[in-house]
N, C-alpha and C positions, 0 to 999 in steps of 0.2 A: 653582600652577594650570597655566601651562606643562608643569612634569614630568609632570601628569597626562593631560596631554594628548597628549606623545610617548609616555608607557607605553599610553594607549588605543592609540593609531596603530602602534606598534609589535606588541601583544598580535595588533590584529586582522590587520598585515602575516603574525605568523607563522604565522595559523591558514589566512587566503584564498593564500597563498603555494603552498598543494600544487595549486589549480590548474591550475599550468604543469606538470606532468606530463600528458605527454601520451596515455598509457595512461589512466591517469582519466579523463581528458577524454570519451575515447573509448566508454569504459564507463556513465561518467553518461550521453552522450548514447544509447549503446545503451538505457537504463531509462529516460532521458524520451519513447524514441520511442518504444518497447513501450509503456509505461504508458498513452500518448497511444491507440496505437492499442488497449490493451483497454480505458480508460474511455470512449472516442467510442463503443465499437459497446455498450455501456451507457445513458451519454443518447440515442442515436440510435436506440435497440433498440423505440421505438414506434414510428417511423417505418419504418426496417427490414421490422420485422414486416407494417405493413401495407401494405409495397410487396413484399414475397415474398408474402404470404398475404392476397392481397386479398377473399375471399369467407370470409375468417372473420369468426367474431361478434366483441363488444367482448369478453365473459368472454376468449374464445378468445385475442383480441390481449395481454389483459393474463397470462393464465396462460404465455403464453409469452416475454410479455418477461422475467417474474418467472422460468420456468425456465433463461434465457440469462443471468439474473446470479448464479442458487443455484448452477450446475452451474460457471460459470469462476472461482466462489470456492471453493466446496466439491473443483476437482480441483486446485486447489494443493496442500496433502499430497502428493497422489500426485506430483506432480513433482518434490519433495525426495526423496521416497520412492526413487524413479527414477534420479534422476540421483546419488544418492549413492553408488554404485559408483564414479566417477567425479569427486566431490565434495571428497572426501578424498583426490584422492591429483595428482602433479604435471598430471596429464590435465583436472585442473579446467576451464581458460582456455578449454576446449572446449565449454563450458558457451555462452560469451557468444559464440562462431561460431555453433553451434547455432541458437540461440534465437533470434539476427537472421535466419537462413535459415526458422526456421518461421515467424514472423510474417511475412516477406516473400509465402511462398509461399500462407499461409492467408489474408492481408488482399486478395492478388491473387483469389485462389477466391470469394471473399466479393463482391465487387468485379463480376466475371462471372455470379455465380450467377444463374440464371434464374427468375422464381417460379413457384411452384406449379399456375399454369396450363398452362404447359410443361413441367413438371418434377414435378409431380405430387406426391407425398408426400415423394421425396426432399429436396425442398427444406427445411425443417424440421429435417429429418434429418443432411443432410450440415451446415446450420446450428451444429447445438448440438454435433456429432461436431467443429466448428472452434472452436467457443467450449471445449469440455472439451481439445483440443490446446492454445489459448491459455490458459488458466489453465496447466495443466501448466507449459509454460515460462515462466511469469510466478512460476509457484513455483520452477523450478530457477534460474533465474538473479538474483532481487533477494538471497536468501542468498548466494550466491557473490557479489554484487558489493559487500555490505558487509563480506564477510570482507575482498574485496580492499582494499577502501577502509582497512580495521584495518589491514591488513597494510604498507601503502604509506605508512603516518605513525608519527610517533615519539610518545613519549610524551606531551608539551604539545597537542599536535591530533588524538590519536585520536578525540574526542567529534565535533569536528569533523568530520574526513574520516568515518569511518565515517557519521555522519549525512549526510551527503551524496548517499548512495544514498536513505537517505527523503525528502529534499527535491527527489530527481530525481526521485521517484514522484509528489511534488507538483505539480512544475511540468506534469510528464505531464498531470493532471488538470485543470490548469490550462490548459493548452494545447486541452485538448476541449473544454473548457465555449467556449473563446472562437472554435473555430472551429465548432464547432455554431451557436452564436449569427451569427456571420460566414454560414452557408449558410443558416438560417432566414431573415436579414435581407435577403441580398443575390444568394440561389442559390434554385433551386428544392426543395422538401424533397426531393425523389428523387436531389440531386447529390450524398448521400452515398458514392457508388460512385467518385465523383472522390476523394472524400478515401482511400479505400481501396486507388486506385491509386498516389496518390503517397505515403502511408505504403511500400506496398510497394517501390516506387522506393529510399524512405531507408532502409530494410530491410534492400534489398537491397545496398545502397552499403559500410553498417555491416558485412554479412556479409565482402565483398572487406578491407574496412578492418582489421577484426578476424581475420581470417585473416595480414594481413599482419602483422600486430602481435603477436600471440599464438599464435600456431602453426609460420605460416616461420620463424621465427624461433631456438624453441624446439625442441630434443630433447625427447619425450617417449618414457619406456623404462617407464614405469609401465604392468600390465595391470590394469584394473580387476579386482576381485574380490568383483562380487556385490553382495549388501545385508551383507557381515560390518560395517559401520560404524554402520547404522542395529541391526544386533541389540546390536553392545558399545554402542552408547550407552543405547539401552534399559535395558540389564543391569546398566550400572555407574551409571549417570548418569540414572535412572529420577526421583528428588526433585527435583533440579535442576530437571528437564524438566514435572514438576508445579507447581512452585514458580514457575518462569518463566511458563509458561502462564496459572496464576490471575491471575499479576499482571497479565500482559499484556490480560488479557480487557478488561479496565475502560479501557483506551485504546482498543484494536482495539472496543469497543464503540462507544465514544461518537463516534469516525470516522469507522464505519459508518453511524450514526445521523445524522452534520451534513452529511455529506458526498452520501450517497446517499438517503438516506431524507426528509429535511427538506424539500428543495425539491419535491418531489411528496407531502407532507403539508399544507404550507403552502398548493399551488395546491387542493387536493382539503379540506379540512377549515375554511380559512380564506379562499380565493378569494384565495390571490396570483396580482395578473398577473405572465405571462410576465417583463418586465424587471426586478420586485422577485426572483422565484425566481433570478434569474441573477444579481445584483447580491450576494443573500445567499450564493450557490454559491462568489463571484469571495472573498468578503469574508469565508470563514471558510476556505477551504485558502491565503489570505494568511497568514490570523493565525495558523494550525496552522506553517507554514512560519517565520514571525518567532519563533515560541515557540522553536522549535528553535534558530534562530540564538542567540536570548538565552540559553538554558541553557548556552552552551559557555562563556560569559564567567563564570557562577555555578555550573558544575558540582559546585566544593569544599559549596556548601551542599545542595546535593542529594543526603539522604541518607536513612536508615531513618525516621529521626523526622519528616523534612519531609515525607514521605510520608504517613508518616499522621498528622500536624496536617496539614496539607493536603486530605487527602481528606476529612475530617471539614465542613471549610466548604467544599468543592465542591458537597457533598451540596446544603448550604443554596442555594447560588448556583441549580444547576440547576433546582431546585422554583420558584425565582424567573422565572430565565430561562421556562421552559414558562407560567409564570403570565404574564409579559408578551403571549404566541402569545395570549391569549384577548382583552386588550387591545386589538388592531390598531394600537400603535403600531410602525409599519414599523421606524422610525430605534431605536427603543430593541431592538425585536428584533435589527436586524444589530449592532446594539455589542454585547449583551450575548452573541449567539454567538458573536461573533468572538473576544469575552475568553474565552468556552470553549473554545473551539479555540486559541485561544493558549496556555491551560493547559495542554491534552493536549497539544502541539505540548512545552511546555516538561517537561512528565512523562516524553513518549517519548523525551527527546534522548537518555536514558543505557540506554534497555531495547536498542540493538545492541549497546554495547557491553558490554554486563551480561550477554546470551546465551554472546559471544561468549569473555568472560574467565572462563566456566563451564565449558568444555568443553575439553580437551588440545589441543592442535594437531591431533593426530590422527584426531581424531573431531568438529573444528570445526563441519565443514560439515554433518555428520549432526544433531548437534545442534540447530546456529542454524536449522536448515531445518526441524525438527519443531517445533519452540515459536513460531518465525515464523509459519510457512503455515499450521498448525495454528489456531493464533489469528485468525489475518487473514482464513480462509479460512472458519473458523466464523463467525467475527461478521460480513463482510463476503457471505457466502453466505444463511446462514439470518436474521439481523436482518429482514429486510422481511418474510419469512414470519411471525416469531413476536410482530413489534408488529401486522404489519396483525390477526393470527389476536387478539392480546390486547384491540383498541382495539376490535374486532368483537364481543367476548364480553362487556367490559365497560362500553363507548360512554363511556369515561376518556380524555381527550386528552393525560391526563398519562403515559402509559403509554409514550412514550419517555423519557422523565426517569426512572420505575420502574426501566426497563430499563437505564440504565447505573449507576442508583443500585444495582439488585441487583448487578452484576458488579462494584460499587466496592465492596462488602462481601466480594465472594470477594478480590479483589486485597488486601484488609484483612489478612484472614486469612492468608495466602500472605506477606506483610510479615511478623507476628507470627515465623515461621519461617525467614524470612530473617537470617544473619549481618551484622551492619555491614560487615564487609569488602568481600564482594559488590558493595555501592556502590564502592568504589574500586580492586577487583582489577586494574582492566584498564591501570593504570599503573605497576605489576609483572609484566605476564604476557610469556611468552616465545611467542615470533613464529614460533621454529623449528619443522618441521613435524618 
């Protein structure tokens, strides 16, 4: 019993041990604080709205909060897209200066912006033209900082560190839900311009910090060359990048769906109060976050077939879970999505580095950045558009369980096509660029 008890203690030293490097450190905190500041102006985006746009209707409030999260999901691509010049080549690191300088700059604009009484139409305008900038660099830099994270561990913790970038994406999320809650409770709903300023403050810190660490540092003698990385990847690496994507769908689905979508279903369809929506918000990006943790321990069994004996009774669970939503038992709803989100959480722990041990060195970043933002960007962009359009047509409240039950059938398929290797390449793959 002992023995087993110093191989736990030891297994987990050597994986939480990368840690103390203090480049990582520095990068996680860059994606917790971005992440933070694009999900807060998300949950805050009703309020927002109706503090720049005070003389619009209700339709108007809500088609535009609905356009401020289509547009910062849907322009991630372009920011992979974009910054892949740059991505693949030693100039990368410039990526994560970058990105804490645009958030710094745009959450201060935001922060200032005047509404529509003074500002007249521009306001709306310069809005969404800051929201489609933050997406962009929400898309160029989480690719780059889980290549970094791969690249920075050795074989026993690559699941680990690389995952690490997605659980700094969490706590990001995590971090807004509790201070929205924090300024509803204990601030006026207008003090969201305070949180905009001191995001920008820590923005701007990360920028000075990451210049010193990444750039003084470093010669860079690489000249970017264009999008030639995003066309050879296309060209060589076209199935992959299909292959990856279907699968990826049926997570980035169901994410999309617990994470953003749930809590204003639940208030709107079901009449959760405000402190149940938040408590279910806090209680499934926990359990999506623990999933991850526990796959690193079980990685060896996460393979082609667990996948799909697995999806096969997820199916069943979900139909379940939406069944309980008509129920009204609160307590059994949040357990049984938290165990959902524990599962995606425990599904996704291997899709970075499954992107990432697909693609040569050299065309890393072009890759992991199209099949990432791609997915993320679709299912986290368009989802609220095509359940509210579906639940509208069919008055089916099952119609998000539909929804990630359809994209568990494309992931299915995309399995079928997959090599077993795939599952464990990236504990052979070479680091060199």
């Amino acid at each position: 019993m002992a023995s087993i008890l110093f191989y736990g203690i030891d297994l987990m030293y050597s994986q939480f041990s990368i840690l103390l490097n203090k480049r990582l450190l520095l990068v996680l905190s860059g994606i917790v604080c971005e992440y933070f500041l694009f999900t807060t102006f998300i949950l805050l985006s009703k309020t927002i709205s109706a503090d720049l746009l005070p003389k619009v209707s209700e339709l108007g409030h809500q088609l535009f909060t609905i356009s401020v999260l289509c547009l910062a999901g849907l322009s991630r691509p372009l920011g992979g897209i974009l910054f892949s010049s740059i991505g693949d080549s030693p100039m990368r690191h410039r990526i994560f200066n970058f990105s804490s300088l645009v958030m710094a700059i745009s959450s201060m604009i935001i922060a200032c912006l005047p509404n529509a009484i003074y500002f007249g139409f521009w306001a709306p305008i310069i809005l969404l033209f800051i929201r489609m900038c933050q997406g962009i660099v929400i898309g160029a830099v989480i690719p780059e900082a889980i290549i970094y994270c791969y690249e920075q561990s050795d074989n026993e913790s690559k699941l680990f560190t690389t995952n690490l970038a997605n659980m700094a994406t969490g706590c990001g999320f995590l971090l807004a839900m509790l201070s929205a809650d924090f300024m509803y409770i204990f601030l006026d709903a207008h003090s969201w311009r305070y949180i905009m300023f001191a995001v920008s403050a820590i923005c701007l810190l990360l920028f000075i910090m990451t210049k010193s660490y990444f750039i003084s540092t470093t010669k860079q003698k690489t000249i970017p060359t264009g999008f030639h990385s995003i066309r050879q990847v296309l060209r060589l690496h076209k199935w992959e990048i299909i292959r990856l994507f279907c699968f990826g769908t049926f997570l980035t689905s169901g994410g999309a769906v617990f994470f953003y979508i749930m809590p204003d279903f639940l208030a709107q369809y079901f009449h959760y109060s405000w402190p149940q929506t938040r408590i279910f918000g806090i209680s499934v990006v926990v359990a999506y976050m623990i999933g991850m943790i526990v796959a690193v321990f079980f990685h060896e069994c996460i393979n082609k077939n667990f996948y799909i004996s697995s999806g096969f009774v997820f199916k069943a669970i979900l139909v379940f879970v939406f069944h309980s939503y008509v129920t009204h038992d609160f307590y059994e709803v949040v357990i049984l999505s938290s165990f959902c989100c524990f599962m995606f959480g425990f599904f996704i722990a291997k899709l970075p580095v499954m992107m990432i041990a697909s693609f040569p060195p050299h065309l890393r970043y072009a890759g992991v950045s199209l099949v990432y933002n791609v997915s993320f960007g679709i299912m986290f962009g368009l989802s609220q558009y095509i359940i509210g359009f579906l639940i509208q047509k069919t008055h089916s409240l099952y119609m998000p369980s539909m929804y990630i039950i359809f994209f568990s059938y494309v992931s299915l398929i995309s399995l079928w096509f997959m090599s077993k290797d795939t599952f464990y390449s990236y504990h052979h793959k070479s680091d060199s660029a």
